[in-house]
C-alpha positions as CSV (number, residue, x, y, z in Angstrom):
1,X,-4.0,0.6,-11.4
2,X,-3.4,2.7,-8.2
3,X,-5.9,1.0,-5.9
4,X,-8.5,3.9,-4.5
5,X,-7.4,3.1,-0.8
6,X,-3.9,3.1,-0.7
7,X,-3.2,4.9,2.5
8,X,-5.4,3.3,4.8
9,X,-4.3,1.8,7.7
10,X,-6.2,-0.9,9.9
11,X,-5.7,-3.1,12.6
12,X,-8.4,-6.4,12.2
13,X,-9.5,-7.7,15.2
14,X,-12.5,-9.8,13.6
15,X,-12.5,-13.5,12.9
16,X,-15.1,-16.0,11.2
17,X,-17.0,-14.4,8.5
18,X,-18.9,-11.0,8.7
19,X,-15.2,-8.7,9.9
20,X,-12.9,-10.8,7.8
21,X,-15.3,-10.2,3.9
22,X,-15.2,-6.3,4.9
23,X,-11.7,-5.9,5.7
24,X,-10.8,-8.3,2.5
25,X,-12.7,-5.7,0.7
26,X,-10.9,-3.2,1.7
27,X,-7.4,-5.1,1.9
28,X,-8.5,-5.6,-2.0
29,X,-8.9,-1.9,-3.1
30,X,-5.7,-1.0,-1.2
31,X,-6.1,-0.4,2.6
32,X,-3.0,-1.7,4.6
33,X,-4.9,-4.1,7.5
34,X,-2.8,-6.2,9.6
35,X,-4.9,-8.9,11.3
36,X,-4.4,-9.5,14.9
37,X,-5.1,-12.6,15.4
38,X,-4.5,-14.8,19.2
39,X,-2.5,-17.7,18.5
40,X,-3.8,-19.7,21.2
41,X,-6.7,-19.4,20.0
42,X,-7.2,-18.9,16.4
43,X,-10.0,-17.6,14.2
44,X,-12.1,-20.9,14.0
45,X,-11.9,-20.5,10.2
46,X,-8.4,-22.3,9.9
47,X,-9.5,-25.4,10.4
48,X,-12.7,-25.2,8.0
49,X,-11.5,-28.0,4.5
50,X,-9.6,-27.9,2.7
51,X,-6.4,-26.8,4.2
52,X,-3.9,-26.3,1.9
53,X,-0.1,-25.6,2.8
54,X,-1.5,-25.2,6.8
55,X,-4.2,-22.7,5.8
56,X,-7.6,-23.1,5.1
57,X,-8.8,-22.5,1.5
58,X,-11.3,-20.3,3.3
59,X,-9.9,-18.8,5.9
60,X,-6.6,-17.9,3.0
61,X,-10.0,-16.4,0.9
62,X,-11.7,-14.4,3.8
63,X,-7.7,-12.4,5.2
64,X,-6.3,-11.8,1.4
65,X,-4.1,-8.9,1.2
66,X,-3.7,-8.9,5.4
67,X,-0.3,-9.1,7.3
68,X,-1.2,-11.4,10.3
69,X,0.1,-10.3,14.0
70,X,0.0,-13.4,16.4
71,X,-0.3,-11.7,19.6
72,X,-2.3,-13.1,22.4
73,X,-3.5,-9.5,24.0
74,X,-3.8,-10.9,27.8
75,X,-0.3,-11.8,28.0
76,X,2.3,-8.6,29.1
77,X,3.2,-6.2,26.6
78,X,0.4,-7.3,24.3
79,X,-1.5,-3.9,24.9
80,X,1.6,-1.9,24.3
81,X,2.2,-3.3,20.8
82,X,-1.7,-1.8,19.5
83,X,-0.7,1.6,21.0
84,X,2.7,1.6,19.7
85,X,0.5,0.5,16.0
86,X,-1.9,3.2,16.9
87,X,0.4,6.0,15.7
88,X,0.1,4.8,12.2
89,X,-2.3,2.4,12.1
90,X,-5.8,5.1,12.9
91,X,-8.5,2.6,12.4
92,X,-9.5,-0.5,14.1
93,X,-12.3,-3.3,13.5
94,X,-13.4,-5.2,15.9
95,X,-15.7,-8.0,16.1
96,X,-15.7,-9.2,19.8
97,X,-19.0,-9.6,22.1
98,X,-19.4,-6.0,23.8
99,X,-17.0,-4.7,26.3
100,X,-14.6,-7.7,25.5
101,X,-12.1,-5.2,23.8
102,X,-12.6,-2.9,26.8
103,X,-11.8,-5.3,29.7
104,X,-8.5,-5.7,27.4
105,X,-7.8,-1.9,27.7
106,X,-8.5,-1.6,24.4
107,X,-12.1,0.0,24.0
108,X,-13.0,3.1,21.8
109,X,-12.8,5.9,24.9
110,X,-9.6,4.8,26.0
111,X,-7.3,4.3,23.0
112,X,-8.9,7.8,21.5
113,X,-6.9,9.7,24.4
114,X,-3.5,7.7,22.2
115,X,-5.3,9.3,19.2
116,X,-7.8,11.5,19.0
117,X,-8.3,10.7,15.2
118,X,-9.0,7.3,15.5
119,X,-11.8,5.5,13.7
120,X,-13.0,2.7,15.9
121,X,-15.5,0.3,13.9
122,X,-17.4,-2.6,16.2
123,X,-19.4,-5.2,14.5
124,X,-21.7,-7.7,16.5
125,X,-24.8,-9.1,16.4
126,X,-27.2,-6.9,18.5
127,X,-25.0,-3.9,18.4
128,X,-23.1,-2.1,21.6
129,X,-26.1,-1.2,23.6
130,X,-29.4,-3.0,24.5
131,X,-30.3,-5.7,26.6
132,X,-29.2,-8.3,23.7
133,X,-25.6,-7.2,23.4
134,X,-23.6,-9.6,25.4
135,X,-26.1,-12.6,23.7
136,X,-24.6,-15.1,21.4
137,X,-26.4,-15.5,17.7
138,X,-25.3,-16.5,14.1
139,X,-26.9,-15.4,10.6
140,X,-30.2,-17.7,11.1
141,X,-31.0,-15.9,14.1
142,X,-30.4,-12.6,13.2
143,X,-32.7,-13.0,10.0
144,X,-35.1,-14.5,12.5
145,X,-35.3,-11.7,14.7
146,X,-35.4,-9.0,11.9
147,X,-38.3,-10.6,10.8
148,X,-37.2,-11.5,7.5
149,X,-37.1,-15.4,8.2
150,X,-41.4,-14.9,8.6
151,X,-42.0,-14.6,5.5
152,X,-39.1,-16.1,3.4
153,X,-39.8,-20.2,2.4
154,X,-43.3,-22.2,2.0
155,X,-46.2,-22.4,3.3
156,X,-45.6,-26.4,3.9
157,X,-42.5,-26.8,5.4
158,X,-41.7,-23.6,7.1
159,X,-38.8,-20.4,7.0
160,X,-36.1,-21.5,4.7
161,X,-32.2,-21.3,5.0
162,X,-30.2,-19.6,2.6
163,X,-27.1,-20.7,0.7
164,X,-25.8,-17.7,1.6
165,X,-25.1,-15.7,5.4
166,X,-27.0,-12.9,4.1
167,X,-26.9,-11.0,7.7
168,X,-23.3,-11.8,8.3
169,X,-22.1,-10.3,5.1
170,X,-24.9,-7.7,3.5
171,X,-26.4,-6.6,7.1
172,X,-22.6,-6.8,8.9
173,X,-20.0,-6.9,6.1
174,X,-21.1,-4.6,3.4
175,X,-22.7,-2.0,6.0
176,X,-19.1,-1.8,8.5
177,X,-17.4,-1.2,5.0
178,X,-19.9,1.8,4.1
179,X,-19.9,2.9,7.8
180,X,-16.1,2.9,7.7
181,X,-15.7,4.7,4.9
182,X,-17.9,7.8,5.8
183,X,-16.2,8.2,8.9
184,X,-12.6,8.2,7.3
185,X,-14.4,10.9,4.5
186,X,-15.3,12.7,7.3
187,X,-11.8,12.5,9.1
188,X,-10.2,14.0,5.9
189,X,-12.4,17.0,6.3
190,X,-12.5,17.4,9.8
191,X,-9.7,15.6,11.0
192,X,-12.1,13.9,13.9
193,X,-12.7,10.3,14.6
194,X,-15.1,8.0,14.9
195,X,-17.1,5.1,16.8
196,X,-18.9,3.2,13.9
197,X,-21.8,0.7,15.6
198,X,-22.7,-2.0,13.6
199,X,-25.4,-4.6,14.2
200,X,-26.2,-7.4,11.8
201,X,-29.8,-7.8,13.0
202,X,-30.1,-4.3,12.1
203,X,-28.7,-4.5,8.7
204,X,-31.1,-7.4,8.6
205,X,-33.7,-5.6,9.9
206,X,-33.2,-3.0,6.8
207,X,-33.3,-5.4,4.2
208,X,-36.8,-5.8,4.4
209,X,-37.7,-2.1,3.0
210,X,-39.7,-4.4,0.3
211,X,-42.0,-5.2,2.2
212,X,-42.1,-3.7,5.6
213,X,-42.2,0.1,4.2
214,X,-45.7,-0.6,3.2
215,X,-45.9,-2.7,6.4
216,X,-45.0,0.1,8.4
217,X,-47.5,2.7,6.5
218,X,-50.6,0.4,7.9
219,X,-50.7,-2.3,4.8
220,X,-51.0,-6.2,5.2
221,X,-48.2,-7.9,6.8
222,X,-46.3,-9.9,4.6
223,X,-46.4,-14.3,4.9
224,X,-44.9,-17.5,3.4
225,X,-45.6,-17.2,0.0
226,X,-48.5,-14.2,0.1
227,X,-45.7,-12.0,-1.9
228,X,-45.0,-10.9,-5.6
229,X,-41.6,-12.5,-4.7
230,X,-41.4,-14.4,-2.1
231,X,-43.2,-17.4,-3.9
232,X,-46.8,-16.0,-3.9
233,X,-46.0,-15.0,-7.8
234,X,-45.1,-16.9,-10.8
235,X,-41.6,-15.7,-9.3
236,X,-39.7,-19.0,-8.0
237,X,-38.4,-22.1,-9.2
238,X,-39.2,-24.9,-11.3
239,X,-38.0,-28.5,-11.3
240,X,-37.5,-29.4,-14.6
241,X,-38.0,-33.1,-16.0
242,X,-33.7,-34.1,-15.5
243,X,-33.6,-32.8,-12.2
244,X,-32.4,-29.5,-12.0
245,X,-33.9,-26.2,-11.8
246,X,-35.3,-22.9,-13.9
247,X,-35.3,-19.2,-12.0
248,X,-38.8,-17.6,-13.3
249,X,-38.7,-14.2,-12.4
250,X,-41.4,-12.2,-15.2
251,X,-42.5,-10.0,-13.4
252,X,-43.4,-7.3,-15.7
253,X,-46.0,-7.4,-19.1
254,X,-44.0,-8.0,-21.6
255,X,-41.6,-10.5,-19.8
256,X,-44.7,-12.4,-18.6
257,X,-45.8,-12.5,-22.0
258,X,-42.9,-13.4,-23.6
259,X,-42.3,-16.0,-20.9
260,X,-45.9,-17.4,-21.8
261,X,-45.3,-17.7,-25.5
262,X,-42.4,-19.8,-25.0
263,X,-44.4,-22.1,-23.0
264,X,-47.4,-22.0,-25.5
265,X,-49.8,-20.6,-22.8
266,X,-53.0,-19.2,-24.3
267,X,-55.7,-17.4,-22.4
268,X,-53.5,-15.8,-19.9
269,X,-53.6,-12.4,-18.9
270,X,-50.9,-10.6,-16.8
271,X,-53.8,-9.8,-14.5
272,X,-53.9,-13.1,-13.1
273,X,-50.5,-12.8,-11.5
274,X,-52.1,-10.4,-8.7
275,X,-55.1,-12.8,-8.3
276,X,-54.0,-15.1,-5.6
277,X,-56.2,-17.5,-6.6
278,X,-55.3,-17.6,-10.2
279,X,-51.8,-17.5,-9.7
280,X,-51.7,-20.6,-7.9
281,X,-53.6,-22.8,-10.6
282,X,-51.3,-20.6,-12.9
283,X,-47.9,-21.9,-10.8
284,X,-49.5,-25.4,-10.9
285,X,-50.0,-25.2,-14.9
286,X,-46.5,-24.0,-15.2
287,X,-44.5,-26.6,-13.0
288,X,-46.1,-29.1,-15.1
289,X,-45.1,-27.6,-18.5
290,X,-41.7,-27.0,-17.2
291,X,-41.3,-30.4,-15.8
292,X,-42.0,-31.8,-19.3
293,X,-38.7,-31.2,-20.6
294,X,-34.9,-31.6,-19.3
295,X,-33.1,-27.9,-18.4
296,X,-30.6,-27.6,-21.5
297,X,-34.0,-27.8,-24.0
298,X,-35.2,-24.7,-21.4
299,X,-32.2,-23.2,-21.7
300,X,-31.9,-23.1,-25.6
301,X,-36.0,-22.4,-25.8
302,X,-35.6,-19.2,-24.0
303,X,-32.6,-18.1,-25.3
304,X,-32.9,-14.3,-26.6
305,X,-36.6,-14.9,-25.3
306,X,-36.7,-11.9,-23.0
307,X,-38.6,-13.3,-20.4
308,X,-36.2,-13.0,-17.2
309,X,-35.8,-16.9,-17.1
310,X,-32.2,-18.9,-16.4
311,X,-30.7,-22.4,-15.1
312,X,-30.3,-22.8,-11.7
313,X,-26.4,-23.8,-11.7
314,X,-24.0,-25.4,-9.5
315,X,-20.6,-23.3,-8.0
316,X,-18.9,-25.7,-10.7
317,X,-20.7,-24.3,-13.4
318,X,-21.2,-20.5,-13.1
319,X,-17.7,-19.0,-13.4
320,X,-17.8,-20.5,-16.6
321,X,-21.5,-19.7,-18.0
322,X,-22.3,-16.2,-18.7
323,X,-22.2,-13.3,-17.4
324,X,-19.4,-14.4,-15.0
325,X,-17.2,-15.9,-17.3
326,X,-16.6,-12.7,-19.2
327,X,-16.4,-9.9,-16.0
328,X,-13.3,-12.0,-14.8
329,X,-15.4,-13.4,-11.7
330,X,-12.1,-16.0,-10.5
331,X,-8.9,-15.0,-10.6
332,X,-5.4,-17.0,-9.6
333,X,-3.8,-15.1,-6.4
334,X,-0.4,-16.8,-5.3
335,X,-0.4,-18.3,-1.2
336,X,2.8,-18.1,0.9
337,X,4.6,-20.8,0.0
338,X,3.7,-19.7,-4.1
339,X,1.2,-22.0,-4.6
340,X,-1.6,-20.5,-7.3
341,X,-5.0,-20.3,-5.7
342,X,-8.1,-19.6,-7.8
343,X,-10.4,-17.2,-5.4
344,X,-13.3,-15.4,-6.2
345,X,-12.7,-11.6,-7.5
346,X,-13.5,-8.2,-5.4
347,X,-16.8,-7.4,-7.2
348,X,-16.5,-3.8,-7.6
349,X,-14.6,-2.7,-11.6
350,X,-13.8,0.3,-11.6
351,X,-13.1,1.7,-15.1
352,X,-9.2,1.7,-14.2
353,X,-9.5,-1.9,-13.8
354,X,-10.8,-4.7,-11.0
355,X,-9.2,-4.3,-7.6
356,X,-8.2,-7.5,-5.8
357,X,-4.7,-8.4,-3.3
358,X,-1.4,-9.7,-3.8
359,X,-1.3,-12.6,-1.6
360,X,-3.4,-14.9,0.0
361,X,-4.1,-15.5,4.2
362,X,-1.4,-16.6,5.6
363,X,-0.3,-18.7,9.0
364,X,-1.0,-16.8,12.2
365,X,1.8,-14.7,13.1
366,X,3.5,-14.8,9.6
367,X,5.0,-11.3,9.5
368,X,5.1,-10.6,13.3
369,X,8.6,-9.6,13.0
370,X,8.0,-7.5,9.9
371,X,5.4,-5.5,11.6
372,X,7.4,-5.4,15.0
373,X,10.1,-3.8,13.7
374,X,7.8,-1.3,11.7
375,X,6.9,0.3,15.1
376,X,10.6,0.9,16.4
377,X,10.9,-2.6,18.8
378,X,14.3,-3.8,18.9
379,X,15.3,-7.4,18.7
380,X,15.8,-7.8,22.7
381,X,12.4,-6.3,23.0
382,X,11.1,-8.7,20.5
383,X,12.6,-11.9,22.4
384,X,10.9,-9.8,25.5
385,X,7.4,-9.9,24.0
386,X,8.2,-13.9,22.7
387,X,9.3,-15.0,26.8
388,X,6.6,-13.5,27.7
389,X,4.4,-15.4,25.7
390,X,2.4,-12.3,24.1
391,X,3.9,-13.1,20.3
392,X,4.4,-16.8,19.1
């Protein structure tokens, strides 16, 4: 397939998670990214286990599809290599604390005066301005301060963690990827850049349209478990007699019923779900019936059923149950040194076929020469750039 992106040019500057799951999203349907990465200090990802041929299976995951530039931009000539990029290369991502990339000479108002096109994209934690923009945080307390953490676990033990960083990659990722793209829509119109501002506390902060949007038009605030699904419904999970787990999500009539004749429920009414009190000797009557049997009997019982029930499975088990195991969800993508990786598949099918790279993350300043030579520096400027320690 000709991937939708081909043509795009961007210079990564992000590390860890929330950056790195855009830009492989992009680097997947076709964008050109190099990553720019300091090799004295390396994205904190490459030593995450397993590592396999020197890379982390992660780290290898997160930068598919990225050319890596080992550059350490405090050492001379550093900053000259990103302008000398900047002629081709018209969009950058960043992902350092606020004015970090401008004390390196490299901030949005002074590299648009090397190109006035340029599409500048900064993702952080409390976004560019504000009194919270030079403060440290991570995905539990961005969901904390967006509120969502307040009403998301039980009412016994407290705010619950995810298995998932849901700020990092739906408030950050997803949202610098949408961001980015509008502005480089835009710049094929208009020819004009962009400064794209992304915060993951707001993207967290949006999440919660649920709830808050009656919230915000004077209704009840919403608690631990008070919620048609946050655990204050039938809606949650069940421990079933071997162990493991069933997702009950009937929310609707004629799920809930369906979901009730399976479990030979009489004298229920699809009113009691919105009764708080009912609902709670309901979840207590149904934890019991559910913990009566072992999952696979569940799973066969409410087969074709209708009722918006599955098994809770493990990462070992769901690429090969359905619906994964027939959209293609894994996919073999060959590493540097040739070895085949399984990774998990760009999500988006487009009716031309799935989008995903060619090659895996690689070792930090892999194709430094390669990209080098693609802006015009000659071999004694090369061995100029490694004496004075800005490549490795």
């Amino acid at each position: 397939m000709t991937h939708p992106l081909k043509g795009m040019k961007i210079l990564d500057f992000t590390h860890l998670l929330p950056g790195p799951y855009g830009t492989m999203m992009l680097a997947d349907m076709g964008a050109d990214i190099i990553k720019v990465e300091n090799f004295k200090n390396p994205d904190l990802l490459r030593v995450l286990p397993p590592v396999i041929d020197n890379v982390s299976a992660c780290y290898a995951h997160l930068n598919r599809g990225k050319r890596s530039l080992g550059l350490n931009l405090k050492a001379p000539g550093a900053v000259e290599v990103i302008e000398r990029l900047l002629g081709e290369y018209d969009i950058i991502v960043e992902q350092f604390r606020p004015g970090v990339m401008e004390r390196l000479g490299l901030g949005y108002a002074r590299l648009k005066e090397i190109n006035s096109s340029l599409i500048y994209c900064s993702i952080s934690g409390y976004g560019q301005g504000g009194s919270y923009r030079e403060r440290a945080g991570h995905d539990i307390n961005y969901l904390a301060l967006a509120g969502v953490s307040s009403y998301s676990g039980k009412r016994d033990t407290g705010p619950s963690l995810s298995g998932i960083q849901i700020a990092d990659i739906d408030g950050g990722s997803k949202n610098m990827v949408i961001g980015l793209l509008a502005a480089y829509i835009k710049r094929l119109s208009t020819g004009e850049g962009e400064s794209v501002d992304i915060s993951m506390t707001d993207g967290a902060y949006s999440l919660t349209v649920m709830y808050n949007a009656g919230f915000l038009a004077g209704g009840d605030e919403p608690g631990l478990e008070t919620e048609l699904l946050n655990g204050g419904n039938v809606y949650d999970y069940y421990a079933t007699s071997d162990g493991r787990y069933l997702s009950v999500g009937p929310v609707e009539m004629k799920f809930f019923m369906n979901f009730c004749r399976v479990l030979e429920l009489d004298n229920i009414n699809f009113s009691d779900l919105f009764s708080m009190k009912k609902n709670q000797e309901l979840k207590e009557i149904i934890s019991k019936k559910i913990a009566s049997r072992p999952l696979e009997e569940w799973v066969g019982l409410f087969n074709g059923a209708d009722a918006c029930v599955e098994p809770v499975l493990g990462l070992g088990e769901a690429p090969d149950h359905l619906p994964l195991s027939e959209r293609g969800m894994v996919f073999a993508i060959k590493n540097h040194e040739g070895r085949e990786l399984k990774q998990i598949s760009n999500p988006i099918l487009f009716s031309s076929g799935r989008c995903n790279s060619g090659f895996t993350g690689v070792t930090v300043g892999r194709h430094n020469r390669e990209i080098l030579k693609g802006c015009s520096y000659t071999d004694d400027e090369i061995e100029r750039l490694h004496a004075a320690g800005a490549v490795n």
